[in-house]
C-alpha positions, 0 to 999 in steps of 0.5 A: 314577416314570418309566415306560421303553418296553421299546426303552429298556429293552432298549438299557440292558440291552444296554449293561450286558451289553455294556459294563458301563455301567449307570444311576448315582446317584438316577435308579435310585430314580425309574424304573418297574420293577414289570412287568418283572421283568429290568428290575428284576434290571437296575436292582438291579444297577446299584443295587448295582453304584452301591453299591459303587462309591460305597463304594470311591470313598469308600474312595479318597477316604479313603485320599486324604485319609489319603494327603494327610494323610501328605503334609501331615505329610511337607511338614510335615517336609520343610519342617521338614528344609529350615529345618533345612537351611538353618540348618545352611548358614548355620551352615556358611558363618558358621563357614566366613566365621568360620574364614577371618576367623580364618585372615586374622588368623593369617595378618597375625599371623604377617606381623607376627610374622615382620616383627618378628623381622626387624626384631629381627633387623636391630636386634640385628645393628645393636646388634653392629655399634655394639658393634664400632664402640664396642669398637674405638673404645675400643681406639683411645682406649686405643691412643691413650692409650697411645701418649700415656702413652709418649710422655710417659713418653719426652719425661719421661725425655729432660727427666730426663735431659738436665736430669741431663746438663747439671747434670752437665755444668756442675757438671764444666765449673765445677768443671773451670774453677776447679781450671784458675785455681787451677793457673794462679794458683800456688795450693795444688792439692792440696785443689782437685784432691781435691775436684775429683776427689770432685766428679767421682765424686759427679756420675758416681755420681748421674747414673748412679743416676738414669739407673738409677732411670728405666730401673727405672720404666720396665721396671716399667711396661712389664712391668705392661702386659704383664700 
């Protein structure tokens, strides 16, 4: 046991009067107390007074250690939210990087699309333009041929007719020169002049039905072309 003078005594009793500082922990257990009777109510005080306060500190501790336990299980969660979190952005920015991979594409799709319909474009008008150009030089072809059909057709009908005249022609003149020795021989000039005369008529009449017959043709052609 520990035995105090009553200077000591006196001073510790005056600080927990004054202050409201007392002994603390196992040392109360050991002093010497048995004379002195406010020194013993001193030391039961701070007995109880270091009782109580172990208890609230244990109290404290508990509720520390209940309040850390809810901050573990809070940091549990809040590392739980923020993993959470961070895959969500992640899944954010790949659906973003996937969306404007997706929108590059639709953009060079429709570049292409638009490329090719003015290229399209480009060859439809370049297809009309040698449709034209095919048209027009098939309606020079046939223009051409025409031109040439009739002009064959006229140099024909020339020939015909001039092959026609020039028979006709010398048929008359021959004709024409033995009906003249006839005359001049002294001859019998009566059968001589009536054929000469028929002869005439045959000539005239087939030259102009030949004439006739060329101008037929060639109005029907005309009119055939027309329609």
């Amino acid at each position: 046991m520990i035995l105090l003078d009553d200077k000591a005594k006196k001073f510790l009793i005056d600080l927990h009067q004054q202050k409201n500082i007392g002994l603390e922990g196992n040392i109360t257990r050991f002093l010497d107390v048995s004379d002195d009777e406010e020194f013993k109510k001193y030391i039961d005080e701070c007995i109880s007074k270091d009782k109580e306060g172990r208890k609230k500190r244990l109290e404290i501790t508990k509720q520390i250690q209940l309040q850390n336990k809810d901050l573990l299980t809070l940091n549990d969660d809040n590392k739980r939210i923020m993993d959470e979190l961070q895959n969500t952005i992640k899944s954010v920015e790949d659906s973003k990087q996937q969306i404007e991979l997706q929108n590059r594409e639709l953009i060079a799709w429709k570049e292409d699309n638009q490329r090719m319909s003015q290229e399209l474009v480009e060859e439809m008008k370049k297809s009309e333009l040698a449709r034209l150009e095919v048209e027009n030089a098939k309606k020079n072809v046939e223009n051409d041929l025409d031109v040439l059909q009739k002009k064959t057709q006229y140099e024909l009908i020339n020939t015909i007719v001039r092959s026609a005249l020039f028979v006709i022609i010398g048929v008359g003149i021959i004709t024409t020169f033995l009906y003249v020795i006839a005359i001049f021989s002294g001859k019998e000039t009566q059968i001589i002049g009536s054929t000469w005369s028929n002869m005439f008529g045959i000539l005239l009449t087939n030259a102009f039905s030949i004439v006739g017959t060329i101008m037929g043709v060639k109005y029907a052609s005309e009119n055939k072309e027309q329609k």
